[in-house]
mmJSON file of the N, C-alpha and C atoms, coordinates in Angstrom:
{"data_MODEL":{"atom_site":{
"group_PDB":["ATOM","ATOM","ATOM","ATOM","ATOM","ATOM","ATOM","ATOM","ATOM","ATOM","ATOM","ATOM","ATOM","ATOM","ATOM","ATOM","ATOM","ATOM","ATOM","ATOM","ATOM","ATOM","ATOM","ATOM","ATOM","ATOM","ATOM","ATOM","ATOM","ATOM","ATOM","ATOM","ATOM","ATOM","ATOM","ATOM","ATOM","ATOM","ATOM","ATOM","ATOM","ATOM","ATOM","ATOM","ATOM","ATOM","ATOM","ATOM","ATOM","ATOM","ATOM","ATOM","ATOM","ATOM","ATOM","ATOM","ATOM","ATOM","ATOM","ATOM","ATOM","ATOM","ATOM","ATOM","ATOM","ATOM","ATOM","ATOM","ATOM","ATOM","ATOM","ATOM","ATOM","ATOM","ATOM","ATOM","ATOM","ATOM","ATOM","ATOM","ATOM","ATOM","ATOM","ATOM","ATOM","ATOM","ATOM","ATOM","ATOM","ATOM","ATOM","ATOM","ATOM","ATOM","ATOM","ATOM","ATOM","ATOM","ATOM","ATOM","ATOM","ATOM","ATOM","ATOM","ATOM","ATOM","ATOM","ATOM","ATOM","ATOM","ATOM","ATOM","ATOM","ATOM","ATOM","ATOM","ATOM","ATOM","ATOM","ATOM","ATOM","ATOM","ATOM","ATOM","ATOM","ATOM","ATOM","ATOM","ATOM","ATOM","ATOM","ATOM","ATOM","ATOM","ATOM","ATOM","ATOM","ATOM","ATOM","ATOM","ATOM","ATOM","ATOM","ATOM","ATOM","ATOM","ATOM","ATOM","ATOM","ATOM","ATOM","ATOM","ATOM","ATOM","ATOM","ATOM","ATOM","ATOM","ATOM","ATOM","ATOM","ATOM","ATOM","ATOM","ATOM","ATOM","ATOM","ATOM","ATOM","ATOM","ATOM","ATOM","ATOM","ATOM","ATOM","ATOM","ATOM","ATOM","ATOM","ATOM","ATOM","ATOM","ATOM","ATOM","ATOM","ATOM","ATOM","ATOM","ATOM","ATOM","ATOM","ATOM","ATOM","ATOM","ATOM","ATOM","ATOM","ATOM","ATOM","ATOM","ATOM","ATOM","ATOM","ATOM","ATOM","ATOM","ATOM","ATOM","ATOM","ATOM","ATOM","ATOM","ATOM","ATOM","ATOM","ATOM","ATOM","ATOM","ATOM","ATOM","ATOM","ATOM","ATOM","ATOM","ATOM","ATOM","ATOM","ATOM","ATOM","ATOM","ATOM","ATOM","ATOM","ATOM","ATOM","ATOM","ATOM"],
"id":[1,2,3,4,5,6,7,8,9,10,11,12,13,14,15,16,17,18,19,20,21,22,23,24,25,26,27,28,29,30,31,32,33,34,35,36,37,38,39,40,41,42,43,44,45,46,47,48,49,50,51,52,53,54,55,56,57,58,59,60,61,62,63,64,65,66,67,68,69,70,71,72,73,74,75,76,77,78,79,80,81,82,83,84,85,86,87,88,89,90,91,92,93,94,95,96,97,98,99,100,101,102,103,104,105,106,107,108,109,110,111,112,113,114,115,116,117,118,119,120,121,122,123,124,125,126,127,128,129,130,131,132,133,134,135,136,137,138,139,140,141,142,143,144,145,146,147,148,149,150,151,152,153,154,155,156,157,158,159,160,161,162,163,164,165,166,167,168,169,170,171,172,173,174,175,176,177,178,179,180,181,182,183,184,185,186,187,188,189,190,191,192,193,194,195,196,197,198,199,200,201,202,203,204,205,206,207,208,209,210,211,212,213,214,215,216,217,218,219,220,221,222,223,224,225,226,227,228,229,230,231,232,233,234,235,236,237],
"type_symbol":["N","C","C","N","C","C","N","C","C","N","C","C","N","C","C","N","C","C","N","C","C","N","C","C","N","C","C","N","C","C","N","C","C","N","C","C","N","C","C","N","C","C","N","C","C","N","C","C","N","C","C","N","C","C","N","C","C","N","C","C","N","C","C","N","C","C","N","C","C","N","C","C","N","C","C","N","C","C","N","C","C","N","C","C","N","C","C","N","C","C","N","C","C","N","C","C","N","C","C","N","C","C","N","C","C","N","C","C","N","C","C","N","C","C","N","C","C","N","C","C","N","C","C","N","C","C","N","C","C","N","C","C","N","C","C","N","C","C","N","C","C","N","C","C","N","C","C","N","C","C","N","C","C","N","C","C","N","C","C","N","C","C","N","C","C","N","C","C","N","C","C","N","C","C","N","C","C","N","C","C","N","C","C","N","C","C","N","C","C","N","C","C","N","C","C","N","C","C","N","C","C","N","C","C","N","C","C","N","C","C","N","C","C","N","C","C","N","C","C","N","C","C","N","C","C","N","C","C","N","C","C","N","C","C","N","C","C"],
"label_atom_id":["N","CA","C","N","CA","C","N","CA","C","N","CA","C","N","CA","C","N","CA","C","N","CA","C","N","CA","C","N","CA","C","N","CA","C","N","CA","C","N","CA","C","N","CA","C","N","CA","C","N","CA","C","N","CA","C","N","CA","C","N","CA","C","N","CA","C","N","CA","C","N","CA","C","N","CA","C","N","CA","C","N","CA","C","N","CA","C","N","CA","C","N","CA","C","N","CA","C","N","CA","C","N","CA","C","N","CA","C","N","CA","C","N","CA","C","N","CA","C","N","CA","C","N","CA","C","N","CA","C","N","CA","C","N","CA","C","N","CA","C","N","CA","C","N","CA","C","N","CA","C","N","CA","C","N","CA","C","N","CA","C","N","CA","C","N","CA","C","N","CA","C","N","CA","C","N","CA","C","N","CA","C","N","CA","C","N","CA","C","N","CA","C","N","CA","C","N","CA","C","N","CA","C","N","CA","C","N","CA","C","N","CA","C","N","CA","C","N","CA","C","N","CA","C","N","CA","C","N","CA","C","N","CA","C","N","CA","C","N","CA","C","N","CA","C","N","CA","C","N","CA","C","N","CA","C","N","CA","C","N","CA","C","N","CA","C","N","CA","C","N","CA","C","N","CA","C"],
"label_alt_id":[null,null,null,null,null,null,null,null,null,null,null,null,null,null,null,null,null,null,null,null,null,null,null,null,null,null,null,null,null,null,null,null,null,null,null,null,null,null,null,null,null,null,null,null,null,null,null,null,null,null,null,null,null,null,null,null,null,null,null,null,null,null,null,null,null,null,null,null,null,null,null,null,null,null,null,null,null,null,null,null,null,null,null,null,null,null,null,null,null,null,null,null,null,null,null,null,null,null,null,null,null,null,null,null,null,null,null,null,null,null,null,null,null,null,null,null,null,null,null,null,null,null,null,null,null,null,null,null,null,null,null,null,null,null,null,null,null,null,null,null,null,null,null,null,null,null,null,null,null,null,null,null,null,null,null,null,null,null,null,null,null,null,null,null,null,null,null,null,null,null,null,null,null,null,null,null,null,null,null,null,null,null,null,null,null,null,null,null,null,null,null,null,null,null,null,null,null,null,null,null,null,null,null,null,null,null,null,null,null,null,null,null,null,null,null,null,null,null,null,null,null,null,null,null,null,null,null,null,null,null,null,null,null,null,null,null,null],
"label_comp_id":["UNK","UNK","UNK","UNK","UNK","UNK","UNK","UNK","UNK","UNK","UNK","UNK","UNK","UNK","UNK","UNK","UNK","UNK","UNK","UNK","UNK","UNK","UNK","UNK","UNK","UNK","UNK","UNK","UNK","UNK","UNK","UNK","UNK","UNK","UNK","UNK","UNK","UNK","UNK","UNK","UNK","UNK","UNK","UNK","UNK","UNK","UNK","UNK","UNK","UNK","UNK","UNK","UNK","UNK","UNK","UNK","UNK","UNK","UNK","UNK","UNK","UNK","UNK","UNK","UNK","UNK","UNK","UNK","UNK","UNK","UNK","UNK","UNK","UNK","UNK","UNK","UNK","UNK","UNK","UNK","UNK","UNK","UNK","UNK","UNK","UNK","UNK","UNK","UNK","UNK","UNK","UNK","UNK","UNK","UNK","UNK","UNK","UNK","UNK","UNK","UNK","UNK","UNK","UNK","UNK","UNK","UNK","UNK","UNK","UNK","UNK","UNK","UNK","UNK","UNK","UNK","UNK","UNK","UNK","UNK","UNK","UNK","UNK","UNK","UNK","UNK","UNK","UNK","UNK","UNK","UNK","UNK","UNK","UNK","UNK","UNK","UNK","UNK","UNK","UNK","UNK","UNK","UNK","UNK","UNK","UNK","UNK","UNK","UNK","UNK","UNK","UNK","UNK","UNK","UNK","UNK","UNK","UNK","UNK","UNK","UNK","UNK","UNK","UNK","UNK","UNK","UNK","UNK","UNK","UNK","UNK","UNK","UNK","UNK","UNK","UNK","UNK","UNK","UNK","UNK","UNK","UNK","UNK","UNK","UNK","UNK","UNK","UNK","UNK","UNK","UNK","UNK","UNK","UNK","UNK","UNK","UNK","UNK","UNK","UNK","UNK","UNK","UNK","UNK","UNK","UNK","UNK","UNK","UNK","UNK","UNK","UNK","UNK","UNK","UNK","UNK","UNK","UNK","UNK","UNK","UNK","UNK","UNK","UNK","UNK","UNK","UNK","UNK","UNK","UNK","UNK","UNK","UNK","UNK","UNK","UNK","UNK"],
"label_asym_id":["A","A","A","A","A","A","A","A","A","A","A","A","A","A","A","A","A","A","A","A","A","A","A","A","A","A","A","A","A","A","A","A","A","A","A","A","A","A","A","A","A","A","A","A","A","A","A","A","A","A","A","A","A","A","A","A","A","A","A","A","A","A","A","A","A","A","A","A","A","A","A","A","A","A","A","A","A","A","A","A","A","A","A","A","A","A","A","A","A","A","A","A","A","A","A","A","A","A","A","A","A","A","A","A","A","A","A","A","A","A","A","A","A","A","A","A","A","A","A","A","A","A","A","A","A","A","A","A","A","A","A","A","A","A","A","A","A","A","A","A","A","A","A","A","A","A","A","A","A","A","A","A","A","A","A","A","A","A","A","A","A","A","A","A","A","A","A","A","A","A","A","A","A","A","A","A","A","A","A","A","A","A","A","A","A","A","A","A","A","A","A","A","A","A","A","A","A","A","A","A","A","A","A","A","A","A","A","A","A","A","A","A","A","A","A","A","A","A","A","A","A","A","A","A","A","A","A","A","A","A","A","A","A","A","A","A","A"],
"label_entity_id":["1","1","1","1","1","1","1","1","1","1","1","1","1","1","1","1","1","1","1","1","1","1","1","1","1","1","1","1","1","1","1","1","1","1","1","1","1","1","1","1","1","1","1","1","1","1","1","1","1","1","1","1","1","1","1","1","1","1","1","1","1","1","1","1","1","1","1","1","1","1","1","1","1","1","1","1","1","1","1","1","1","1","1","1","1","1","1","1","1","1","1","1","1","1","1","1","1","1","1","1","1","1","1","1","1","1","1","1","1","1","1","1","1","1","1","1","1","1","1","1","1","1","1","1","1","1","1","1","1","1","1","1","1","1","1","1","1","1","1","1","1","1","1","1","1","1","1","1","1","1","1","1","1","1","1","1","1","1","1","1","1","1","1","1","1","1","1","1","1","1","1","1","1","1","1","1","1","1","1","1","1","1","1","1","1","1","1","1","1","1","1","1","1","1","1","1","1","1","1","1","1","1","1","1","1","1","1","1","1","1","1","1","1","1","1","1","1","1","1","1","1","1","1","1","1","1","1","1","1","1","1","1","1","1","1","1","1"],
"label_seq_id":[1,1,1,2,2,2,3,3,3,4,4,4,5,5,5,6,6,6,7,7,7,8,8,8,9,9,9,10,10,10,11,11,11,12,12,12,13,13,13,14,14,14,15,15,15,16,16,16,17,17,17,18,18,18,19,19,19,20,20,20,21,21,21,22,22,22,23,23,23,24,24,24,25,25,25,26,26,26,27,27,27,28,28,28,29,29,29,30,30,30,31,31,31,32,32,32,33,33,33,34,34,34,35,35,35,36,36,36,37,37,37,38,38,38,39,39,39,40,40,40,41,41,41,42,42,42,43,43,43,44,44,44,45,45,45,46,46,46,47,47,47,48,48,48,49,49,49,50,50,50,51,51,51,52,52,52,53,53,53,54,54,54,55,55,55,56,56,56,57,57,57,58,58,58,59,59,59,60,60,60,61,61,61,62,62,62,63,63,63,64,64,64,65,65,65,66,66,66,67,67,67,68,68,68,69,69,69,70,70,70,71,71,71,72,72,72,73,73,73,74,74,74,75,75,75,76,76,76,77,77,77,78,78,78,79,79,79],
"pdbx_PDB_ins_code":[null,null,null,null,null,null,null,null,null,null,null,null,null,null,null,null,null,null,null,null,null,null,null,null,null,null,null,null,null,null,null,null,null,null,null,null,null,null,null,null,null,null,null,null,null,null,null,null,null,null,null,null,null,null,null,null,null,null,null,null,null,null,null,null,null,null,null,null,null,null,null,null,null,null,null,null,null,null,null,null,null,null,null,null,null,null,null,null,null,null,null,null,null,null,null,null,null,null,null,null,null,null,null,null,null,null,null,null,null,null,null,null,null,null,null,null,null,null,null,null,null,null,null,null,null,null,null,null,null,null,null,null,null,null,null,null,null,null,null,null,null,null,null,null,null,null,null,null,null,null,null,null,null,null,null,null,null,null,null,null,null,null,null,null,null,null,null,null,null,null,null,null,null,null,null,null,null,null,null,null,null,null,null,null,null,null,null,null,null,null,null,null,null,null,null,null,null,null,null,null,null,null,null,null,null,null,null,null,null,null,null,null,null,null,null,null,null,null,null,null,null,null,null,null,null,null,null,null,null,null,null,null,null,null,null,null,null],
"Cartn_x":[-6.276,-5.822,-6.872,-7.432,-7.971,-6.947,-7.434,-6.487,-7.387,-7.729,-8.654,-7.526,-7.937,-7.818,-8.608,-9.843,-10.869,-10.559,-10.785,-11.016,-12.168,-13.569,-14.633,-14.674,-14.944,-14.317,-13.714,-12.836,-11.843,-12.741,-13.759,-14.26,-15.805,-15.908,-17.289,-16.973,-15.684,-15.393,-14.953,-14.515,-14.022,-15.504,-16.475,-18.027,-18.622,-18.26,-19.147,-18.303,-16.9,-15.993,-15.915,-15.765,-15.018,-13.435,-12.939,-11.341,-11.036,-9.998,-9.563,-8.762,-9.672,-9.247,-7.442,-6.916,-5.71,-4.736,-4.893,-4.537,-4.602,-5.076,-5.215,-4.019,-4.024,-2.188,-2.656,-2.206,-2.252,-0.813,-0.819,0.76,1.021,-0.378,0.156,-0.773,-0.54,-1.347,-1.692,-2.457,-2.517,-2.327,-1.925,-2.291,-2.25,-3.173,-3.2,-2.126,-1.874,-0.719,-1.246,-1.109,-0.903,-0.12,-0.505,0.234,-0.136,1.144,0.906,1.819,1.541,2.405,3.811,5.028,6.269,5.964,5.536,5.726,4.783,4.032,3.316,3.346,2.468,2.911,2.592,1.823,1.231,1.102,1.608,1.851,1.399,-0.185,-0.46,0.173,0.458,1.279,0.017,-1.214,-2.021,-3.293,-4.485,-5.745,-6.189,-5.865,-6.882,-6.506,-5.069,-4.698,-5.764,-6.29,-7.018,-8.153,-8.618,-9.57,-9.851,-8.085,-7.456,-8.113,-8.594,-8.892,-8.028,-6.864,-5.671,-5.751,-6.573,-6.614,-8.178,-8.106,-9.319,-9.191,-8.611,-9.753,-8.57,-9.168,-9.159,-9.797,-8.852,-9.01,-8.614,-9.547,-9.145,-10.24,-9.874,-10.338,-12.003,-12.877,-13.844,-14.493,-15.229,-15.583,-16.214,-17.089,-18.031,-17.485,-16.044,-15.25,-13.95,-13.149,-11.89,-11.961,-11.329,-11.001,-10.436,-9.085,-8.8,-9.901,-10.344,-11.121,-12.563,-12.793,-13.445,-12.399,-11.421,-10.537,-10.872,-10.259,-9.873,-11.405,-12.404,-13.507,-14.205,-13.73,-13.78,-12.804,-11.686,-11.076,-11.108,-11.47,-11.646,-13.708,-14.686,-15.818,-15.234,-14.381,-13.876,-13.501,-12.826,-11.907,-13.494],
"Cartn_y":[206.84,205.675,204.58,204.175,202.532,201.694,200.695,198.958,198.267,197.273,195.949,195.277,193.784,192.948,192.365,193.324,193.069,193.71,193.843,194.12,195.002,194.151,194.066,195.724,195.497,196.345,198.033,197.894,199.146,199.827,198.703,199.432,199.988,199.461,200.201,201.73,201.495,202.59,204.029,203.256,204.019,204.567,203.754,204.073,205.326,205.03,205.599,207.169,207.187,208.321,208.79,208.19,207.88,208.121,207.502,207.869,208.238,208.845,209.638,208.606,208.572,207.475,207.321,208.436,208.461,208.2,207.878,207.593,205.878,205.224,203.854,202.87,202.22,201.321,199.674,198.882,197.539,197.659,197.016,197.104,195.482,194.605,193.259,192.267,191.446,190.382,189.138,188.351,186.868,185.441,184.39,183.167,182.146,181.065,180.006,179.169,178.667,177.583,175.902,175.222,173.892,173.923,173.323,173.079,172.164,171.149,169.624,169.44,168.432,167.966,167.365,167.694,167.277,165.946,165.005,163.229,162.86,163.802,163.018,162.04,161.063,160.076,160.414,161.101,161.52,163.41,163.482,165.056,165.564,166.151,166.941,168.12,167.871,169.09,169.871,169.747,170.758,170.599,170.702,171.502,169.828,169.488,168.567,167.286,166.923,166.326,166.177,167.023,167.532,166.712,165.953,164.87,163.588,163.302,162.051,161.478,160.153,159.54,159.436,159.949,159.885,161.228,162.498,163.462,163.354,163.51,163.596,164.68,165.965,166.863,168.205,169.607,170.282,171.5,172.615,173.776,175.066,175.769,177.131,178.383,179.626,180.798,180.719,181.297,181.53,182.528,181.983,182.483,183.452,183.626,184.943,185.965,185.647,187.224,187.091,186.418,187.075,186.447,187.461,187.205,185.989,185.739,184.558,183.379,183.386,182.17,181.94,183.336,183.135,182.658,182.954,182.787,181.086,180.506,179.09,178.053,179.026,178.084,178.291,179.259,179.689,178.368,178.392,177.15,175.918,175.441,174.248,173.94,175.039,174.73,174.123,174.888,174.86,173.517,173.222,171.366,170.199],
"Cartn_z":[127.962,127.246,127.405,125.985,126.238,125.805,126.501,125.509,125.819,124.781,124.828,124.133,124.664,123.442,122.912,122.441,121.469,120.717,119.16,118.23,117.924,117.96,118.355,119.356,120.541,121.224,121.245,120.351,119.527,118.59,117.756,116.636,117.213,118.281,118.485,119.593,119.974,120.647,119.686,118.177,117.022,116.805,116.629,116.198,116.893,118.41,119.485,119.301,118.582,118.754,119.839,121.173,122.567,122.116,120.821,121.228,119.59,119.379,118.445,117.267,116.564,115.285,115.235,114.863,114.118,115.531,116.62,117.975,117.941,117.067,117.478,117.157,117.596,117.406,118.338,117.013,117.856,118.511,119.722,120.485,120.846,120.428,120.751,120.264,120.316,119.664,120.522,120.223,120.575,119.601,119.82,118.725,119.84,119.127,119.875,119.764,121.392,121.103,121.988,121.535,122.722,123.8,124.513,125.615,126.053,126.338,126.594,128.353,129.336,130.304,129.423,130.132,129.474,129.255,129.994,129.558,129.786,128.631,127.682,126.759,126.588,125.571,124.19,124.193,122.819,122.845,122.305,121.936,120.872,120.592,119.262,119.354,117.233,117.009,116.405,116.136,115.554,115.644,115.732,116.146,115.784,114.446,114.077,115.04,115.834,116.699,117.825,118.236,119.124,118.82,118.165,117.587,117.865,118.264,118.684,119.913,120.118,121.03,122.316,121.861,123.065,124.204,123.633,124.007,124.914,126.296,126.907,127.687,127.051,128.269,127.098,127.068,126.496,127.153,127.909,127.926,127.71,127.76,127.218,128.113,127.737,128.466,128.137,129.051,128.863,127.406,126.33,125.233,126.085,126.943,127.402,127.792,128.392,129.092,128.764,127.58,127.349,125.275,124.893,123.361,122.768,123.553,123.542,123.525,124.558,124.862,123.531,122.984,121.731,120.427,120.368,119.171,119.266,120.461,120.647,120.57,120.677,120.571,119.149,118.572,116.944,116.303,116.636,115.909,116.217,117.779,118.081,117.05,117.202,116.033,114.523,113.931,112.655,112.72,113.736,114.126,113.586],
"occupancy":[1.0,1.0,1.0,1.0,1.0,1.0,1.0,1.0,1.0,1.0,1.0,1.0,1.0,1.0,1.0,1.0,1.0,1.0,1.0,1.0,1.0,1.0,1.0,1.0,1.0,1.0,1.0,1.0,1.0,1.0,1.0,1.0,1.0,1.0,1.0,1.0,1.0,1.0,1.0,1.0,1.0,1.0,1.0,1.0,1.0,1.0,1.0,1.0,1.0,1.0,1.0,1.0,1.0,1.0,1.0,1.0,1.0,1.0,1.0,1.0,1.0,1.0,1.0,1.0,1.0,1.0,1.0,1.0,1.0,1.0,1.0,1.0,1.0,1.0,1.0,1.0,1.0,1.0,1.0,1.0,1.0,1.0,1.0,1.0,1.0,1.0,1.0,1.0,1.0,1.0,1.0,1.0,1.0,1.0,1.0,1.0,1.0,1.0,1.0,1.0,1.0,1.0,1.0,1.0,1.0,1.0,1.0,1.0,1.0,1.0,1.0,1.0,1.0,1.0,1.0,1.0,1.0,1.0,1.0,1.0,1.0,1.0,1.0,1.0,1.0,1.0,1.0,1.0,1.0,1.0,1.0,1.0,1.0,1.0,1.0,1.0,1.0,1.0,1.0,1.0,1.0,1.0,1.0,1.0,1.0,1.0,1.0,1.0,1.0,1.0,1.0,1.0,1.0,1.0,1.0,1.0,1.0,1.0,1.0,1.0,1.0,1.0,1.0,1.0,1.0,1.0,1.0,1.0,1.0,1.0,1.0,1.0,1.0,1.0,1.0,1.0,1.0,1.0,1.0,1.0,1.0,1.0,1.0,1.0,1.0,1.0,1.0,1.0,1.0,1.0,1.0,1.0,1.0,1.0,1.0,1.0,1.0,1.0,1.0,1.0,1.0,1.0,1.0,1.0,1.0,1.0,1.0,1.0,1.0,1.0,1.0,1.0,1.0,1.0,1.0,1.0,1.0,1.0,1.0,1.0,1.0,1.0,1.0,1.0,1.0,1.0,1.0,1.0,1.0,1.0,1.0,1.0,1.0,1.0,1.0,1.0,1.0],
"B_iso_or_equiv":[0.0,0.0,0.0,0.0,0.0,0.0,0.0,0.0,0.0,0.0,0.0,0.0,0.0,0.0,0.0,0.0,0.0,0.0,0.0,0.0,0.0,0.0,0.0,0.0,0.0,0.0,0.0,0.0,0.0,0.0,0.0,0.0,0.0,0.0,0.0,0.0,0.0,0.0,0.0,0.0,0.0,0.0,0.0,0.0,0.0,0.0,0.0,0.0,0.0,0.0,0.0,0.0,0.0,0.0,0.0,0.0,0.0,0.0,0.0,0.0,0.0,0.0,0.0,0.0,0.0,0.0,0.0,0.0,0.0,0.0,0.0,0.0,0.0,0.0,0.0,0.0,0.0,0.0,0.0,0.0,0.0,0.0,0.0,0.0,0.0,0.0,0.0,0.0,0.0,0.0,0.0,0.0,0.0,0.0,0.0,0.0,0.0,0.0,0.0,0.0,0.0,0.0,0.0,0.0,0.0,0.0,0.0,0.0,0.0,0.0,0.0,0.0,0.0,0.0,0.0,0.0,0.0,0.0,0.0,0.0,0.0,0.0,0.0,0.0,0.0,0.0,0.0,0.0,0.0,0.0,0.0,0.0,0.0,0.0,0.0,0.0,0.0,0.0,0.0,0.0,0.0,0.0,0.0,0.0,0.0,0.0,0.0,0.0,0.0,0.0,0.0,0.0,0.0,0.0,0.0,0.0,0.0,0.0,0.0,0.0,0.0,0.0,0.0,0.0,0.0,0.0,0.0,0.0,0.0,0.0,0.0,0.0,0.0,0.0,0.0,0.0,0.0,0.0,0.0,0.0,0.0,0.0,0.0,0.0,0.0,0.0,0.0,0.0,0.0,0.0,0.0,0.0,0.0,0.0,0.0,0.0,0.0,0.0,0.0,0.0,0.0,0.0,0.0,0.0,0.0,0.0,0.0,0.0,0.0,0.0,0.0,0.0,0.0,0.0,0.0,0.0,0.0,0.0,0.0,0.0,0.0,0.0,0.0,0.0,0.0,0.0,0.0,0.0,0.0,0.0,0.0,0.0,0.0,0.0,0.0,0.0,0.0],
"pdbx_formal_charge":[null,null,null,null,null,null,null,null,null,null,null,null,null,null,null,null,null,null,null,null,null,null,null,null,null,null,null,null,null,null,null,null,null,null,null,null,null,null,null,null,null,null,null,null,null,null,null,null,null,null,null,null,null,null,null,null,null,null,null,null,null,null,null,null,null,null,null,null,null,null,null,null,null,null,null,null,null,null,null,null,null,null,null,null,null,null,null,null,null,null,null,null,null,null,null,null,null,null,null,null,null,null,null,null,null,null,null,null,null,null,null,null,null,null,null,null,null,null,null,null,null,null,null,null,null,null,null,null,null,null,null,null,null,null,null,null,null,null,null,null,null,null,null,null,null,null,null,null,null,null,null,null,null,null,null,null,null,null,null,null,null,null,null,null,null,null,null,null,null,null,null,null,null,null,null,null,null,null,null,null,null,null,null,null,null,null,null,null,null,null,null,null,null,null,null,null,null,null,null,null,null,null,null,null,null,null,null,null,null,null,null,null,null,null,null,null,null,null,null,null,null,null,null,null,null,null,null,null,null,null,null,null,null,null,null,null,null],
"auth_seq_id":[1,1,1,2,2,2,3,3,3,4,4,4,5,5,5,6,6,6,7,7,7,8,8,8,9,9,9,10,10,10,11,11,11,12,12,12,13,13,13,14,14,14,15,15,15,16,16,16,17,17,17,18,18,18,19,19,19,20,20,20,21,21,21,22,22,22,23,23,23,24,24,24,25,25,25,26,26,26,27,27,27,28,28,28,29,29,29,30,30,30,31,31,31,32,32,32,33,33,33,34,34,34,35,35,35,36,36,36,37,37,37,38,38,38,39,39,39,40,40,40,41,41,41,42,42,42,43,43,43,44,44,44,45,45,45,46,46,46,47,47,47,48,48,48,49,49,49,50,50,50,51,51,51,52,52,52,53,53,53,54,54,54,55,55,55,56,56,56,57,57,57,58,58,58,59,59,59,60,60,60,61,61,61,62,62,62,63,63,63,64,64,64,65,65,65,66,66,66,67,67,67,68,68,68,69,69,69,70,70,70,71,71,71,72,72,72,73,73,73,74,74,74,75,75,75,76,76,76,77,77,77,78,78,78,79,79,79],
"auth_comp_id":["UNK","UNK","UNK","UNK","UNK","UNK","UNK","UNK","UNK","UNK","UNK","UNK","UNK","UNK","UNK","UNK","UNK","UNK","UNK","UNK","UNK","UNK","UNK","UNK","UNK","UNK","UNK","UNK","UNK","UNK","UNK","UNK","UNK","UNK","UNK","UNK","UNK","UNK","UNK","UNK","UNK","UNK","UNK","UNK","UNK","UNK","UNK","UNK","UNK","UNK","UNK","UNK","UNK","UNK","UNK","UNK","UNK","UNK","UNK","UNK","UNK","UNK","UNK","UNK","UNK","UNK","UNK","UNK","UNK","UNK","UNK","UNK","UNK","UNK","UNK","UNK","UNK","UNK","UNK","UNK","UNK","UNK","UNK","UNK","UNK","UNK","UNK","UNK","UNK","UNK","UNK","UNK","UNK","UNK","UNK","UNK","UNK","UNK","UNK","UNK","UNK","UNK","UNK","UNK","UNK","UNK","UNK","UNK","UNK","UNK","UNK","UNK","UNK","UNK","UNK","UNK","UNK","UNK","UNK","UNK","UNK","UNK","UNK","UNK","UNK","UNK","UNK","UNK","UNK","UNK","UNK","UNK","UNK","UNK","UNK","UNK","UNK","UNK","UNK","UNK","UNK","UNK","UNK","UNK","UNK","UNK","UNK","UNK","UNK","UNK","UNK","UNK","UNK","UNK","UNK","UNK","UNK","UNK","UNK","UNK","UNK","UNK","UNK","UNK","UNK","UNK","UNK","UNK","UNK","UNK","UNK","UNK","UNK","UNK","UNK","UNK","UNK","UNK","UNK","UNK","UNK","UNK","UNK","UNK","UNK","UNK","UNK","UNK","UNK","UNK","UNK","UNK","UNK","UNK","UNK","UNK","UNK","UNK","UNK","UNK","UNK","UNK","UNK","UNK","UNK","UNK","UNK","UNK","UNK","UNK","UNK","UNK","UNK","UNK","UNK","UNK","UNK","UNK","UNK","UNK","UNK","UNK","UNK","UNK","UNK","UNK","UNK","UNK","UNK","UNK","UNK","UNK","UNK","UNK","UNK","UNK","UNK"],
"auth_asym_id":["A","A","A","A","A","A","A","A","A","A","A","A","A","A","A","A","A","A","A","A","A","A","A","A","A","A","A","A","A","A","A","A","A","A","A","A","A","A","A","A","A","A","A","A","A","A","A","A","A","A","A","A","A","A","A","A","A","A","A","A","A","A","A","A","A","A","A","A","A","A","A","A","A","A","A","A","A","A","A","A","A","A","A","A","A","A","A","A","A","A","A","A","A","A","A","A","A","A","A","A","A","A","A","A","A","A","A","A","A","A","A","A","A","A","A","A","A","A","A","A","A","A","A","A","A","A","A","A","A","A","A","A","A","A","A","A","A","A","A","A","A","A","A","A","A","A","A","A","A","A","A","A","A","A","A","A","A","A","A","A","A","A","A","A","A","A","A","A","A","A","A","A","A","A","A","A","A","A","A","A","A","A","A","A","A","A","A","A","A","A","A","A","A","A","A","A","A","A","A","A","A","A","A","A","A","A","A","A","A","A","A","A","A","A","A","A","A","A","A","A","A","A","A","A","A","A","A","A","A","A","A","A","A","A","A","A","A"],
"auth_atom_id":["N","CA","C","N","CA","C","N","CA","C","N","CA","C","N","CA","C","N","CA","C","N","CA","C","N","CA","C","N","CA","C","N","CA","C","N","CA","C","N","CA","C","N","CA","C","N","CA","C","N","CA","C","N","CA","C","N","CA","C","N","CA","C","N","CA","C","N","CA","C","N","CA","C","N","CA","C","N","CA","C","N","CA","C","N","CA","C","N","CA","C","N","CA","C","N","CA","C","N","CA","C","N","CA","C","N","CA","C","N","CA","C","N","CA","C","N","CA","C","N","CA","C","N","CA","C","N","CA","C","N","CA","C","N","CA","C","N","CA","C","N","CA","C","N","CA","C","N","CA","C","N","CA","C","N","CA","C","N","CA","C","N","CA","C","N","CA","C","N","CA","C","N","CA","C","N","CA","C","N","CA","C","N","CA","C","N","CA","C","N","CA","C","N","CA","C","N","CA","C","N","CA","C","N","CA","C","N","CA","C","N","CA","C","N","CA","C","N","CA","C","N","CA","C","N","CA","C","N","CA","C","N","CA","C","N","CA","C","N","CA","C","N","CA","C","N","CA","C","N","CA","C","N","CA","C","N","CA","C","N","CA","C","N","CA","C","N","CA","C","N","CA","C","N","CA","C"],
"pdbx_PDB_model_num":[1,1,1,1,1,1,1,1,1,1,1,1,1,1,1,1,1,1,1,1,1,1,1,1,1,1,1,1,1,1,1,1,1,1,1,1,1,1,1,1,1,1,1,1,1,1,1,1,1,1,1,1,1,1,1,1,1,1,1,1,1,1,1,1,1,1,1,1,1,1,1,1,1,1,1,1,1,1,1,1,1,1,1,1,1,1,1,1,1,1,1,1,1,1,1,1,1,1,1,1,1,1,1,1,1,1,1,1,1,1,1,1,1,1,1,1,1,1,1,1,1,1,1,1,1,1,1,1,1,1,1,1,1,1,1,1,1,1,1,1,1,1,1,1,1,1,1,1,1,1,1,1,1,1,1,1,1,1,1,1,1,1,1,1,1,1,1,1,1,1,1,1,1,1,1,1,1,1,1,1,1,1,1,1,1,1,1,1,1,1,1,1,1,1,1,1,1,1,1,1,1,1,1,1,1,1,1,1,1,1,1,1,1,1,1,1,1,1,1,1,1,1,1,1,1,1,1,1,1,1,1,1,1,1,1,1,1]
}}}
C-alpha cells in the first residue's frame, strides 16, 4: 500500500509503474480553512481578509515538506 497526500506524488509513482493503475483511489482530501483565537476582535471570513491591516501574523505548514502547506502558499500568492 502507498498513500500520499500528494497528487504530484501518485502520478509519478503511476509514471514510474511502482503501483497498479486501476488500484488507485483518493480516500481523502484537504481544503483550507482559517482559524482565528475565539476573542478575536476582528475575524476574517476569507483569504482576501487576510490583507487587512488588523491581521499581523499568518501561518501555515511548510511549502517544502507537506502539500498542504503548498496549497496555502499557492492561495495566499494568488491573495
Amino acid at each position: 500500500m502507498f498513500a500520499s497526500a500528494n497528487q504530484k506524488a501518485m502520478d509519478k509513482a503511476a509514471a514510474e509503474i511502482v503501483i497498479v493503475p486501476a488500484t488507485r483511489k483518493d480516500f481523502a482530501a484537504n481544503s483550507l480553512v482559517l482559524i482565528v483565537p475565539a476573542d478575536i476582535r476582528f475575524a476574517p471570513v476569507s483569504l482576501n481578509d487576510l490583507a487587512s491591516a488588523n491581521v499581523k501574523r499568518v501561518a501555515y505548514g511548510d511549502p517544502a515538506s507537506v502539500p498542504i502547506g503548498r496549497y496555502a502558499q499557492g492561495a495566499l500568492q494568488e491573495l
